[in-house]
PyMOL Python script that loads the backbone (N, CA, C, O; Angstrom):
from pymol import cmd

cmd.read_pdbstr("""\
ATOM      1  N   UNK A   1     107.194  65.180 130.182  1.00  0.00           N
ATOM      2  CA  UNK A   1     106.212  66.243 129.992  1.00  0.00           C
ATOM      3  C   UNK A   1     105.844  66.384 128.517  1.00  0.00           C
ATOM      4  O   UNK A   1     104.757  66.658 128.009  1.00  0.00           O
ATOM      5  N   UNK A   2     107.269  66.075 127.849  1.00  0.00           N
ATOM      6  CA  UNK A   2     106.509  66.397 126.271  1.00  0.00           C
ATOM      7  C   UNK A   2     105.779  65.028 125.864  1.00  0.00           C
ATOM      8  O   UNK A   2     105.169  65.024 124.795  1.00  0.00           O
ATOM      9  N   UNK A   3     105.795  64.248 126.391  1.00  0.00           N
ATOM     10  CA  UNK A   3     104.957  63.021 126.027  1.00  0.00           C
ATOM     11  C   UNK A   3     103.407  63.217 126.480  1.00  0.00           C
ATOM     12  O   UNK A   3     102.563  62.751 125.715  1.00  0.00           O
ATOM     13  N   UNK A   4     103.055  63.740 127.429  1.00  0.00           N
ATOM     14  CA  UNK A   4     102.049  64.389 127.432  1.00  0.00           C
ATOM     15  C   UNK A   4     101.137  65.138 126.607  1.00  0.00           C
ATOM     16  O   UNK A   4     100.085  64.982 125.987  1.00  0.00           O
ATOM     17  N   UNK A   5     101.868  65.889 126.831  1.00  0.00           N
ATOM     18  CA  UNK A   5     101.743  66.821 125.296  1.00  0.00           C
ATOM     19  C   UNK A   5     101.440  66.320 124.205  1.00  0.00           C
ATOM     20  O   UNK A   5     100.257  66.408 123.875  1.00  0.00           O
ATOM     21  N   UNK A   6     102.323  65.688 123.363  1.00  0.00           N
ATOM     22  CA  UNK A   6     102.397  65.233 122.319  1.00  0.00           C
ATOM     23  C   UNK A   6     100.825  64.057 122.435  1.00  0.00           C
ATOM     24  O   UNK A   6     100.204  64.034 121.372  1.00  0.00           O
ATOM     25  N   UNK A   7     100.505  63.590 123.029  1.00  0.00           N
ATOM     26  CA  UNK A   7      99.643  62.991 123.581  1.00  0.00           C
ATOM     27  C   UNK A   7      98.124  63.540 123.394  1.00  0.00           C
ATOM     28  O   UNK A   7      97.348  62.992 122.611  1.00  0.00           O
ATOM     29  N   UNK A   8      97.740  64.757 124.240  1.00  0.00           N
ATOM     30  CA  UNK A   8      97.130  65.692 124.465  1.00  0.00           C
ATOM     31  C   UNK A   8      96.571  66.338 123.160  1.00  0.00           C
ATOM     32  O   UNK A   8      95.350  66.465 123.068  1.00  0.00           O
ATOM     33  N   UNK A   9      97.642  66.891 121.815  1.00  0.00           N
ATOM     34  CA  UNK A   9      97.515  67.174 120.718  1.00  0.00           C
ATOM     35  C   UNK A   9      97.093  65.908 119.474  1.00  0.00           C
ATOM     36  O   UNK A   9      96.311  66.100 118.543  1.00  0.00           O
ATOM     37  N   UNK A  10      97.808  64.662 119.745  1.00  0.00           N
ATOM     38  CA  UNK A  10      96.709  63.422 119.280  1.00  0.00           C
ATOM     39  C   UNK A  10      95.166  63.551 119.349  1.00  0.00           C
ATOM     40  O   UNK A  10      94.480  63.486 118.329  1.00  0.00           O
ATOM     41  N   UNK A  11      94.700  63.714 120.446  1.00  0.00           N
ATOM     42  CA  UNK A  11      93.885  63.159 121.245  1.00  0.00           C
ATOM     43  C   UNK A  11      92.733  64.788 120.498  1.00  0.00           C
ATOM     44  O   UNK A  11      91.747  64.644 119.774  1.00  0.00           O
ATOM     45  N   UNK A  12      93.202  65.916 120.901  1.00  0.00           N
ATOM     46  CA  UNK A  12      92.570  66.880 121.011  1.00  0.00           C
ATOM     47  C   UNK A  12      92.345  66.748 118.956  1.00  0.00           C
ATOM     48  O   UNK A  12      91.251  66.831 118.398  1.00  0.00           O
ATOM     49  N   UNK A  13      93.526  66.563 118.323  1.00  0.00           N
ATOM     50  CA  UNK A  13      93.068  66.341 116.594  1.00  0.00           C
ATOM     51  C   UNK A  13      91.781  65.566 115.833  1.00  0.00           C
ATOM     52  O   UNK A  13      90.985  65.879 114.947  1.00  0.00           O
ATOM     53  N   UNK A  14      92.023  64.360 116.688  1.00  0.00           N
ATOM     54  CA  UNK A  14      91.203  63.151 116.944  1.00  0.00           C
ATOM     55  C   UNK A  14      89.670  63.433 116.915  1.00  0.00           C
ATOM     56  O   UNK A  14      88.711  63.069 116.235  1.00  0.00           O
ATOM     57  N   UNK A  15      89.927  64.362 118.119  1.00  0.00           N
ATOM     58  CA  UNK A  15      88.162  64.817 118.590  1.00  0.00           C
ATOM     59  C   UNK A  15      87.912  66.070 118.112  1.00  0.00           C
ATOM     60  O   UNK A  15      87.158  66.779 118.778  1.00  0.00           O
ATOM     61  N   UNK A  16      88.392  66.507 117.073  1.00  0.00           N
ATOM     62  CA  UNK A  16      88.022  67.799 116.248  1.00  0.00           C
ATOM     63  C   UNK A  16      87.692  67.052 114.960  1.00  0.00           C
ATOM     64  O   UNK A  16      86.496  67.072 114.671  1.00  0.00           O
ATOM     65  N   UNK A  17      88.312  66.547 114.316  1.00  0.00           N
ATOM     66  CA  UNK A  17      88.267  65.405 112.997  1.00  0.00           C
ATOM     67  C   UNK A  17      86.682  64.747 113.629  1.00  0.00           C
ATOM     68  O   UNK A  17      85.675  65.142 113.043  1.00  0.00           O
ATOM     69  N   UNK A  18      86.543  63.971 114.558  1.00  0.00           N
ATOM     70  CA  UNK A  18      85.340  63.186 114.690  1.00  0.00           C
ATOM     71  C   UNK A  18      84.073  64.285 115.026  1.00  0.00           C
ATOM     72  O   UNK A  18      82.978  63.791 114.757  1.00  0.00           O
ATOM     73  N   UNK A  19      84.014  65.530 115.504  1.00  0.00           N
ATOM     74  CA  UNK A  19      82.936  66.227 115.452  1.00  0.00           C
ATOM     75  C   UNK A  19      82.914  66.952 114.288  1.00  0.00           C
ATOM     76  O   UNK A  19      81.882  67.602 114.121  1.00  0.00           O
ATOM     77  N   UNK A  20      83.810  67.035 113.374  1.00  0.00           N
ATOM     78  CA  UNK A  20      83.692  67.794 112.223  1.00  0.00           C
ATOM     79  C   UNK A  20      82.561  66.461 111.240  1.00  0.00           C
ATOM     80  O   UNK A  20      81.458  66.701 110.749  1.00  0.00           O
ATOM     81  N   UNK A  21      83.324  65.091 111.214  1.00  0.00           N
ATOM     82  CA  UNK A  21      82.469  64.036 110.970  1.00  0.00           C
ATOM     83  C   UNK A  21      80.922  63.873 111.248  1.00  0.00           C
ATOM     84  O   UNK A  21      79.972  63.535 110.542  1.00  0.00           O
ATOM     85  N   UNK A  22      81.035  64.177 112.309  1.00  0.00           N
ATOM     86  CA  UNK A  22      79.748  63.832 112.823  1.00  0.00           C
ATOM     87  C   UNK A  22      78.669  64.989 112.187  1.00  0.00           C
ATOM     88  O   UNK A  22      77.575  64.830 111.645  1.00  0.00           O
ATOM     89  N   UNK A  23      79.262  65.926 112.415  1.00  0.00           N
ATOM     90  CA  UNK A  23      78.312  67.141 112.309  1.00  0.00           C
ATOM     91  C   UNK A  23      78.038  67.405 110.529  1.00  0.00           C
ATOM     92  O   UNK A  23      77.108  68.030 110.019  1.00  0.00           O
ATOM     93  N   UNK A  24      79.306  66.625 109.764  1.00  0.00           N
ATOM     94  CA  UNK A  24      78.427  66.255 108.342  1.00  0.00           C
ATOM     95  C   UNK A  24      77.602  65.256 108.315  1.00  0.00           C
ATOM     96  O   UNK A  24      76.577  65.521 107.687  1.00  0.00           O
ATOM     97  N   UNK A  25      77.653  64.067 108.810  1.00  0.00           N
ATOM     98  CA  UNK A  25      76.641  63.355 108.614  1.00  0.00           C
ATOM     99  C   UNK A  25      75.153  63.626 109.247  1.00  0.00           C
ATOM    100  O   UNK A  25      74.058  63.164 108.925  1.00  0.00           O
ATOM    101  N   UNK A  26      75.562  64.625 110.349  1.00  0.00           N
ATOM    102  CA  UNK A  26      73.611  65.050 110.850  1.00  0.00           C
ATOM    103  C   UNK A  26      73.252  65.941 110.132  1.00  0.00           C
ATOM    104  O   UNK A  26      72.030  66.094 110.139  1.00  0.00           O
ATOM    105  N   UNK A  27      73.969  66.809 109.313  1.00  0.00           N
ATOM    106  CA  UNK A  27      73.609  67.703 108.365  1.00  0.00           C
ATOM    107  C   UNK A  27      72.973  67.362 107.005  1.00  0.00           C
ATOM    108  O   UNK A  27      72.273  68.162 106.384  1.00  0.00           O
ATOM    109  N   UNK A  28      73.309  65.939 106.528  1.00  0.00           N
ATOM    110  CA  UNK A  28      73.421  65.163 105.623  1.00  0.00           C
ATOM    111  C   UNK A  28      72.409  64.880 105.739  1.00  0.00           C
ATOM    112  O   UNK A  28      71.686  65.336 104.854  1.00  0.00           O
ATOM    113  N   UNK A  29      71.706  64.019 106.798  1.00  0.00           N
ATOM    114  CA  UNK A  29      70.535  63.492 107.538  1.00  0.00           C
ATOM    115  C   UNK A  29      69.349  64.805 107.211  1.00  0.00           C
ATOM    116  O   UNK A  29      68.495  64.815 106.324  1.00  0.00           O
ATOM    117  N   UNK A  30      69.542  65.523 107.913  1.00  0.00           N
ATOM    118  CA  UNK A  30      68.432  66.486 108.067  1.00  0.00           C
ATOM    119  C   UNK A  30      68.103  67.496 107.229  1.00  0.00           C
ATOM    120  O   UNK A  30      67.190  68.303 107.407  1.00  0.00           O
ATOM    121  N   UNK A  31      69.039  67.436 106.088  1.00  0.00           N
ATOM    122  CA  UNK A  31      69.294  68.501 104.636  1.00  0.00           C
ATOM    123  C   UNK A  31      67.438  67.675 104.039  1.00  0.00           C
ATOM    124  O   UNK A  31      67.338  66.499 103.690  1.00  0.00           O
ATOM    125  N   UNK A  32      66.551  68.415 104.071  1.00  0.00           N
ATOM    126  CA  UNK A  32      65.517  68.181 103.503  1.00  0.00           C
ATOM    127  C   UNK A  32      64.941  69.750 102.663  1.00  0.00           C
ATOM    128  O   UNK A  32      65.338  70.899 102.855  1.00  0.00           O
ATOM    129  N   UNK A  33      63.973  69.282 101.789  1.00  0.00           N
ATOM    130  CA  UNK A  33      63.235  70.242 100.899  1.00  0.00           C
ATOM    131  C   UNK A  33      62.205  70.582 100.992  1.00  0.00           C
ATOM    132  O   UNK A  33      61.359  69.709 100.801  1.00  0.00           O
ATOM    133  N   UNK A  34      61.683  72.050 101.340  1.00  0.00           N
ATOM    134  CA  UNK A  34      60.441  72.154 101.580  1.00  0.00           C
ATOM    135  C   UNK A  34      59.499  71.944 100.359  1.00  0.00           C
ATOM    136  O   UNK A  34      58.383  71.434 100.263  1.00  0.00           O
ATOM    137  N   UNK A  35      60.435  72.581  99.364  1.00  0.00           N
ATOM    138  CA  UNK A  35      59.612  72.520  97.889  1.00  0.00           C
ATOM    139  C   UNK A  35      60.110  71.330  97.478  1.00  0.00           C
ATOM    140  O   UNK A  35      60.908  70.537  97.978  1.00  0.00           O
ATOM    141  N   UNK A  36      59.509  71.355  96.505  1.00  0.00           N
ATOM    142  CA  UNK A  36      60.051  70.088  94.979  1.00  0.00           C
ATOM    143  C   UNK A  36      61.021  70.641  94.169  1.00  0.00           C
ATOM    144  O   UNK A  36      61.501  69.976  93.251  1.00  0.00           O
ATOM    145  N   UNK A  37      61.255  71.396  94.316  1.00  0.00           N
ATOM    146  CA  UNK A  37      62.792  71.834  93.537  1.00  0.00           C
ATOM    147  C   UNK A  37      63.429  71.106  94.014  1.00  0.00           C
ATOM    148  O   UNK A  37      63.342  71.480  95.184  1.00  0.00           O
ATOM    149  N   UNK A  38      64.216  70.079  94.020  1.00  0.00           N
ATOM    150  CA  UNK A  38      65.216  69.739  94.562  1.00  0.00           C
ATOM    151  C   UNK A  38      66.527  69.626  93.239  1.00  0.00           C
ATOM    152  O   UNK A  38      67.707  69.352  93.457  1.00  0.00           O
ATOM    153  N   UNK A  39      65.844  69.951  91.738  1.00  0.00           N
ATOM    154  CA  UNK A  39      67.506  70.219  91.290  1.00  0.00           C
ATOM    155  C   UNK A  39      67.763  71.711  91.550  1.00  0.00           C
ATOM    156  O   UNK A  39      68.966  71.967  91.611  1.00  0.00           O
ATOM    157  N   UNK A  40      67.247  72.372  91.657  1.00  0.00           N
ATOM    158  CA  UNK A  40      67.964  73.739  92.066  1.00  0.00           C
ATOM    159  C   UNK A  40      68.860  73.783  93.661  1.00  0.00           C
ATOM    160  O   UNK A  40      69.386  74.770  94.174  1.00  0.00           O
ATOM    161  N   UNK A  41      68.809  72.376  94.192  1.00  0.00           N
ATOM    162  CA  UNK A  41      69.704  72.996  95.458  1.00  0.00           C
ATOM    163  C   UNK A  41      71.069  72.956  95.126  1.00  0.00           C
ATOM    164  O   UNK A  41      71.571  72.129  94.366  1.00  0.00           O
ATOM    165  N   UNK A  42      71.800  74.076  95.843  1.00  0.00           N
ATOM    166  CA  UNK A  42      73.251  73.514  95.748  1.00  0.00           C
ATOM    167  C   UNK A  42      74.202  73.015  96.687  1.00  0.00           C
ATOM    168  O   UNK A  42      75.369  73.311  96.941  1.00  0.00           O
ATOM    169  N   UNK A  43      73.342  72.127  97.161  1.00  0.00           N
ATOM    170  CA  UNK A  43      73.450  70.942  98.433  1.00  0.00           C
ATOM    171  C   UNK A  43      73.841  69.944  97.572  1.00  0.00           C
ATOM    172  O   UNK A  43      74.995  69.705  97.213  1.00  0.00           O
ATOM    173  N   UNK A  44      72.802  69.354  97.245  1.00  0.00           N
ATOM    174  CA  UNK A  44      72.529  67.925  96.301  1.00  0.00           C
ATOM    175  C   UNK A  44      73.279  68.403  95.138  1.00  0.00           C
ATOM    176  O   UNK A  44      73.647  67.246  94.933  1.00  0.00           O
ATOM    177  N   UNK A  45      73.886  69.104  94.115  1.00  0.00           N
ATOM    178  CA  UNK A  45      74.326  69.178  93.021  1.00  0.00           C
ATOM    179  C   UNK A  45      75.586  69.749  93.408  1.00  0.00           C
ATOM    180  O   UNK A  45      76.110  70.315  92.448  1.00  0.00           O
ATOM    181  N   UNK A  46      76.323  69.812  94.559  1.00  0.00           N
ATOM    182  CA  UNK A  46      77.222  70.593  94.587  1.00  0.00           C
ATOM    183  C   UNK A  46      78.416  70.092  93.373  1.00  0.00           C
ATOM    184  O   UNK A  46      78.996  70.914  92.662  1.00  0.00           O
ATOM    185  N   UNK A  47      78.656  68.558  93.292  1.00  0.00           N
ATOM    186  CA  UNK A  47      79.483  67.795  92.364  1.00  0.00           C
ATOM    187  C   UNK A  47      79.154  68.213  90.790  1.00  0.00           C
ATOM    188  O   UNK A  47      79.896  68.241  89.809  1.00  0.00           O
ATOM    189  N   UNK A  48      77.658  68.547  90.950  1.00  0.00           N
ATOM    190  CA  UNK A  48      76.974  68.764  89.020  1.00  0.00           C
ATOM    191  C   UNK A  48      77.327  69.755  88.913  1.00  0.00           C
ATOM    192  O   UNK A  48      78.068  69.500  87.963  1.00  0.00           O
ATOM    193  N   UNK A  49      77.518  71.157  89.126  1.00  0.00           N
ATOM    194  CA  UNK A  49      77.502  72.402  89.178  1.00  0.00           C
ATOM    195  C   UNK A  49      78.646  72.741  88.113  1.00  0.00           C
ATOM    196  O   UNK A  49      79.782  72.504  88.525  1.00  0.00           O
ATOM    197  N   UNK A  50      78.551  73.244  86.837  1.00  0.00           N
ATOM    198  CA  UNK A  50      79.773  73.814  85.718  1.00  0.00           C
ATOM    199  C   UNK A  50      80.650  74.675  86.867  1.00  0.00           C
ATOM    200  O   UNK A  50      80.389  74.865  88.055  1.00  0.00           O
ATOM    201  N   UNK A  51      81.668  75.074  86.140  1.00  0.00           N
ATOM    202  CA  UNK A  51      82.445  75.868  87.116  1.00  0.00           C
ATOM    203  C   UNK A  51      81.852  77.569  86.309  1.00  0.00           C
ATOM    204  O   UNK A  51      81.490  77.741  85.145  1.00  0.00           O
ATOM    205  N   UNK A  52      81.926  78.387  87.208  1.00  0.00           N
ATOM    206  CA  UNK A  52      81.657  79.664  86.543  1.00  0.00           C
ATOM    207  C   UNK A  52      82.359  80.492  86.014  1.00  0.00           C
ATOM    208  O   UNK A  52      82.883  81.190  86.882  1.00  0.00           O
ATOM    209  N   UNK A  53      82.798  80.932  84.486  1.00  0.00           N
ATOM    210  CA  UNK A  53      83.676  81.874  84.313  1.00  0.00           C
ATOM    211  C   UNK A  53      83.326  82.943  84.714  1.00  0.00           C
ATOM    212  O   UNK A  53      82.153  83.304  84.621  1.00  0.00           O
ATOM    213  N   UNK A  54      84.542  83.900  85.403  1.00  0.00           N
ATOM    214  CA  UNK A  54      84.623  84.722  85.686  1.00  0.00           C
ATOM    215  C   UNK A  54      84.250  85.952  84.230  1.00  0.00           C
ATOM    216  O   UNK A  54      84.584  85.696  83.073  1.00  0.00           O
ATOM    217  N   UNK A  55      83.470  87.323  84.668  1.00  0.00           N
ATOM    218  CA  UNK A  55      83.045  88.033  83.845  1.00  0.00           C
ATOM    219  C   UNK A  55      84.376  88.664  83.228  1.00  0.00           C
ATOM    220  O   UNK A  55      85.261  89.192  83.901  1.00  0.00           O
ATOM    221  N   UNK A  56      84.376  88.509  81.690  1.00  0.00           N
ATOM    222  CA  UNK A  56      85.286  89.568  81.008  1.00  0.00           C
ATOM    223  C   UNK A  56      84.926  91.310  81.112  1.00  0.00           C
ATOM    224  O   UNK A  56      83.885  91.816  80.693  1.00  0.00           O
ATOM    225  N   UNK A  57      86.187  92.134  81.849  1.00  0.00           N
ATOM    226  CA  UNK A  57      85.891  93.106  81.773  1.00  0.00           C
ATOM    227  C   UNK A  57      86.601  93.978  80.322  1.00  0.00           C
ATOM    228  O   UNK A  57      87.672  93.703  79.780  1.00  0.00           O
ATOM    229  N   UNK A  58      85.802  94.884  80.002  1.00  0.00           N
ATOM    230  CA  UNK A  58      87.159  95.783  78.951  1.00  0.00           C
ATOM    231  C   UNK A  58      87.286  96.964  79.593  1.00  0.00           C
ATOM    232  O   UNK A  58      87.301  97.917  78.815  1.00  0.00           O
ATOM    233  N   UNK A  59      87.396  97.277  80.887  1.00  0.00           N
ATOM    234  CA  UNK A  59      87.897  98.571  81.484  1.00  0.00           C
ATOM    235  C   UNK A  59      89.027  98.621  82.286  1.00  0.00           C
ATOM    236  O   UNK A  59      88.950  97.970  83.328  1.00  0.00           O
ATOM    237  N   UNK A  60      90.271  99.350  82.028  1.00  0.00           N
ATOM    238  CA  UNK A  60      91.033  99.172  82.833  1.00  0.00           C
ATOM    239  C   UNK A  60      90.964  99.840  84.351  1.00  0.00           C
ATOM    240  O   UNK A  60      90.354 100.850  84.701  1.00  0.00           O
ATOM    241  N   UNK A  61      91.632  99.115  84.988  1.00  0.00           N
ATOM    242  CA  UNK A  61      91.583 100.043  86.431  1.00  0.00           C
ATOM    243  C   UNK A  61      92.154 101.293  86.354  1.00  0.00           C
ATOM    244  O   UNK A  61      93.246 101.313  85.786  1.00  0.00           O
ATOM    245  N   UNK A  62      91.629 102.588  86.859  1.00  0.00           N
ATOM    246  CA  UNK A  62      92.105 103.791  86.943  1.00  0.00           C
ATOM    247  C   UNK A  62      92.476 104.397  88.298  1.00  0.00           C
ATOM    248  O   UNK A  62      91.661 104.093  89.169  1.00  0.00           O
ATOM    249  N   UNK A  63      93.302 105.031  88.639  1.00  0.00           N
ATOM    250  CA  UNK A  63      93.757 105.150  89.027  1.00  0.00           C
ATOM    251  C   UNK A  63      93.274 106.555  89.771  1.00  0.00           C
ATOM    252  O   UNK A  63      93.299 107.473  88.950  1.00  0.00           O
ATOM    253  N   UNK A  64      92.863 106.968  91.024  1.00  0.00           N
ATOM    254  CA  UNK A  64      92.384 108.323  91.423  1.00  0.00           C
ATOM    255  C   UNK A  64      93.395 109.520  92.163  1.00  0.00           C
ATOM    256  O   UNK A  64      94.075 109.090  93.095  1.00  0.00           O
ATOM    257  N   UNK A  65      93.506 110.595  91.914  1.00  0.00           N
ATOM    258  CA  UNK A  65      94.389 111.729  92.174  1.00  0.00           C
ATOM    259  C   UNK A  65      94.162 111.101  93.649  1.00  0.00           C
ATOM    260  O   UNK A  65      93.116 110.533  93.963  1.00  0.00           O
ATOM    261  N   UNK A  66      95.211 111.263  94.473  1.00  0.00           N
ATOM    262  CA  UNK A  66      94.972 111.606  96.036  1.00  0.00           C
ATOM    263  C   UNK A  66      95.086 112.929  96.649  1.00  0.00           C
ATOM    264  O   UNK A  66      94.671 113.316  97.741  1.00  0.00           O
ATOM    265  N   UNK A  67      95.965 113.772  95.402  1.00  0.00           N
ATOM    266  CA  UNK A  67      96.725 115.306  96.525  1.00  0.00           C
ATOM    267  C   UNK A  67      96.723 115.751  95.007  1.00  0.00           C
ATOM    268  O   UNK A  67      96.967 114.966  94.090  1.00  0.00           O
ATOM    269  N   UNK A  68      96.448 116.981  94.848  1.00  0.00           N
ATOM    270  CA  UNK A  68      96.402 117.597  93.398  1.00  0.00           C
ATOM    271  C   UNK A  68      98.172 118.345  93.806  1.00  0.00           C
ATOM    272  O   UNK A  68      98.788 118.802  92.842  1.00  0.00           O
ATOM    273  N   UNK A  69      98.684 118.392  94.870  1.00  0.00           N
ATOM    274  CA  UNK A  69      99.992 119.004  94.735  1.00  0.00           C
ATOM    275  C   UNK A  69     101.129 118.344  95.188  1.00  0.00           C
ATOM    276  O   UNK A  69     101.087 117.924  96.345  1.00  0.00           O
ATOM    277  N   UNK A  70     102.254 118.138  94.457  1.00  0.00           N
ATOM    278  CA  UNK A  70     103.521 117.206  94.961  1.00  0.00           C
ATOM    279  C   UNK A  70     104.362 117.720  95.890  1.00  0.00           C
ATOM    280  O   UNK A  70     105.281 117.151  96.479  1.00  0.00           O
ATOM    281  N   UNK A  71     103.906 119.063  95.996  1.00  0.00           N
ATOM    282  CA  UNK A  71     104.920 119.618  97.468  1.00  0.00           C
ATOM    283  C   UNK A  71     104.506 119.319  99.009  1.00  0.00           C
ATOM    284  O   UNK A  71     103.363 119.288  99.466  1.00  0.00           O
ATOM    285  N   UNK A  72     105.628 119.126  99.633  1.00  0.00           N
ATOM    286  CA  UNK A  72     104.932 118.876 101.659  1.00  0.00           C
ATOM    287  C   UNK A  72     104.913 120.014 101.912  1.00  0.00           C
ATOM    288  O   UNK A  72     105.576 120.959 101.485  1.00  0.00           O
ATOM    289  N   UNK A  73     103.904 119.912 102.836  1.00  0.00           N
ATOM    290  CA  UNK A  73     103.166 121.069 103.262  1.00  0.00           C
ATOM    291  C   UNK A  73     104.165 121.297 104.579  1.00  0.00           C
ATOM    292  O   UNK A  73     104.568 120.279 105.141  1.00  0.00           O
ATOM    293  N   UNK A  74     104.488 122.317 104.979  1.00  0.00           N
ATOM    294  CA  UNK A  74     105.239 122.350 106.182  1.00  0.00           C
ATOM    295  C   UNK A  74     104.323 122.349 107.056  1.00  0.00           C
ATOM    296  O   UNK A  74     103.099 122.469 107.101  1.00  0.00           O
ATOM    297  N   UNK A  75     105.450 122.136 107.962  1.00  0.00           N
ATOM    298  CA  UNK A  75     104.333 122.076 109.097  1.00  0.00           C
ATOM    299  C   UNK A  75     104.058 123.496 109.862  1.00  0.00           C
ATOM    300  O   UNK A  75     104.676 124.511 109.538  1.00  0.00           O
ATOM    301  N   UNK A  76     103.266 123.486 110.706  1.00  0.00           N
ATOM    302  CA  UNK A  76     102.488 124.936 111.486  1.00  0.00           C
ATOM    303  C   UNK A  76     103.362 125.316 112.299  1.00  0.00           C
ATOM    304  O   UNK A  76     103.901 126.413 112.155  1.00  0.00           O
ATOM    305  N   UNK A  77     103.639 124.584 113.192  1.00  0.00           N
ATOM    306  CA  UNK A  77     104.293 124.772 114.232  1.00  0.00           C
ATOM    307  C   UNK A  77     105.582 123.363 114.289  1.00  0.00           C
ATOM    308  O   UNK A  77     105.319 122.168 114.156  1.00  0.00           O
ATOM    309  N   UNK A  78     107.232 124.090 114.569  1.00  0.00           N
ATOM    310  CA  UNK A  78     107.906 123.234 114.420  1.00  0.00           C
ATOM    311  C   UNK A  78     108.740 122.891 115.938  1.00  0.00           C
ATOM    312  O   UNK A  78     109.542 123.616 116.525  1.00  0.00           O
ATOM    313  N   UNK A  79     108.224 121.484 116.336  1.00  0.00           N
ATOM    314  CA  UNK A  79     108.526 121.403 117.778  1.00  0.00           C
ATOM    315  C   UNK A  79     110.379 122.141 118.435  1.00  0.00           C
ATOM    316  O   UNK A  79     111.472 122.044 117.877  1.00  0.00           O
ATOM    317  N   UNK A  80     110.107 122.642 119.423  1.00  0.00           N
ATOM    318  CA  UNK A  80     111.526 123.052 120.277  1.00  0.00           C
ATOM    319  C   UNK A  80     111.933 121.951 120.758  1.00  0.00           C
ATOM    320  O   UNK A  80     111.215 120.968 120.935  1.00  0.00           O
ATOM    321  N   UNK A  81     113.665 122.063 121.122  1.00  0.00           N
ATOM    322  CA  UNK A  81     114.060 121.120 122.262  1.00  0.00           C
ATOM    323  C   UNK A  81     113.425 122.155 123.271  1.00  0.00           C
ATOM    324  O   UNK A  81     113.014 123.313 123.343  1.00  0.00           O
ATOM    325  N   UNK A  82     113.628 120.861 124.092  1.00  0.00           N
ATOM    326  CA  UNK A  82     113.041 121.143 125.293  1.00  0.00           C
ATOM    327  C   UNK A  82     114.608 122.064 126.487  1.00  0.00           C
ATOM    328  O   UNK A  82     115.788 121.775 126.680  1.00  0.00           O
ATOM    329  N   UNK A  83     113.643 123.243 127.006  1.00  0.00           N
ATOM    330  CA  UNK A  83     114.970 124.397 127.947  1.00  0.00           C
ATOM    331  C   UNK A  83     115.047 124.104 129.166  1.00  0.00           C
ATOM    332  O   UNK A  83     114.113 124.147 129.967  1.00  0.00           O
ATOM    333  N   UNK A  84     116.400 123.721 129.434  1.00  0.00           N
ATOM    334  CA  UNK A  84     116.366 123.624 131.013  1.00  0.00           C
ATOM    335  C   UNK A  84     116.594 124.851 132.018  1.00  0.00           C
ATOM    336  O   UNK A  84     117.358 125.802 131.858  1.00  0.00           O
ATOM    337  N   UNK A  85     115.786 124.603 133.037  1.00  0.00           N
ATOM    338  CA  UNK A  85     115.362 125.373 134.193  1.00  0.00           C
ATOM    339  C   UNK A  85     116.400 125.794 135.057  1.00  0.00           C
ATOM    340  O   UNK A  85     116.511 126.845 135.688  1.00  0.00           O
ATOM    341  N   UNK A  86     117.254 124.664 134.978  1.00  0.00           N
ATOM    342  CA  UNK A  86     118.273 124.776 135.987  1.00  0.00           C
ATOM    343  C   UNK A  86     119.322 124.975 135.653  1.00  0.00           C
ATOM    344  O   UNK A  86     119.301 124.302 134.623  1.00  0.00           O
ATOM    345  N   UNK A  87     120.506 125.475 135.700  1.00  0.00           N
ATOM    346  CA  UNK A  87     121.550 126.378 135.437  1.00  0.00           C
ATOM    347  C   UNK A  87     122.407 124.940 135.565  1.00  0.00           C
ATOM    348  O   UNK A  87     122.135 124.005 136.318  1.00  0.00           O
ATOM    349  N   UNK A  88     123.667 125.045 134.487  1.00  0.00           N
ATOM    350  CA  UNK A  88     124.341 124.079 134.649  1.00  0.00           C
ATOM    351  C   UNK A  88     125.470 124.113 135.314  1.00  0.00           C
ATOM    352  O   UNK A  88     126.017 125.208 135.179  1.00  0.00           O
ATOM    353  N   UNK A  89     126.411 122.929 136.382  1.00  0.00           N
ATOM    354  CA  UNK A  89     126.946 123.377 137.673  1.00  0.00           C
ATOM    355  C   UNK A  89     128.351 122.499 136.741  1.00  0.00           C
ATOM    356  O   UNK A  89     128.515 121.916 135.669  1.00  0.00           O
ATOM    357  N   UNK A  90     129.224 122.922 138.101  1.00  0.00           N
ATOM    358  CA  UNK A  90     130.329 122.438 137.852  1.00  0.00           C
ATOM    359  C   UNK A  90     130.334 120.694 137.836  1.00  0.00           C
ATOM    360  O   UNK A  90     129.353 119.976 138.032  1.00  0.00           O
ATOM    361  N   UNK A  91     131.814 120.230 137.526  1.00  0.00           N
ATOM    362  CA  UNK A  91     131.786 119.003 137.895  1.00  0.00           C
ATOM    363  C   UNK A  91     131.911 118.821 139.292  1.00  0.00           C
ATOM    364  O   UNK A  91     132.102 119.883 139.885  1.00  0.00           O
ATOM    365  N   UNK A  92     131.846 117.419 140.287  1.00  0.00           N
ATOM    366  CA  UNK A  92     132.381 117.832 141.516  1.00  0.00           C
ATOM    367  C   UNK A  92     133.940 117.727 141.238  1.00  0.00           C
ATOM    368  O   UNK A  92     134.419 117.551 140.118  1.00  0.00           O
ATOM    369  N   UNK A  93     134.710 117.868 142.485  1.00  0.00           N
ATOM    370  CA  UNK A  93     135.777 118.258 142.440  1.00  0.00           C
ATOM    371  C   UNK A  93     136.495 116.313 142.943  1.00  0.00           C
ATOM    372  O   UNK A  93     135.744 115.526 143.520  1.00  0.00           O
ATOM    373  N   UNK A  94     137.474 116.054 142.695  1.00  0.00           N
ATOM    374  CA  UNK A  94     137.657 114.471 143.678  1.00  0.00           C
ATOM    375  C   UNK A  94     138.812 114.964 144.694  1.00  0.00           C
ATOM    376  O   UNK A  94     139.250 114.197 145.551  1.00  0.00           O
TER     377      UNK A  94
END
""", "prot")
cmd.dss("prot")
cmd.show_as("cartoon", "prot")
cmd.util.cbc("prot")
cmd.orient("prot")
């Protein structure tokens, strides 16, 4: 059974890898330009493209109040055990 399997997961890798393939090369194929720009795409230049530094900030992160008071609030109502109805009996006897 696990040879199956093991089989099954070949097979199923196989044919995910070859439609991932495929579906770049028809993309590849049909990647056309309506305009004449074609150095502004970032299709065709994806390899030319500088890398972008990230923006320098000079602000630190701050930090926002959540509760202006450090005490817990009690609560409203503080649940009961629960009272039984029925009167409590002896043990039986053996």
């Amino acid at each position: 059974m696990t040879r199956k399997r093991s089989i099954r997961l070949v097979v199923a890798a196989v044919a995910v890898l070859m439609l991932l393939v495929f579906a770049t090369t028809i993309g590849g194929i049909w990647h056309h330009h309506a305009s004449s720009s074609e150095a502004a795409c970032p299709i065709c230049h994806l390899n030319h493209q500088p890398v972008q530094r990230p923006v320098a900030t000079t602000r630190a992160p701050s930090l926002a109040v959540a509760r202006s008071s450090l005490e817990a609030s009690a609560p409203a109502e503080a649940p009961a055990p629960p009272i039984r109805a029925v009167p409590a009996r002896a043990p039986p006897s053996a």
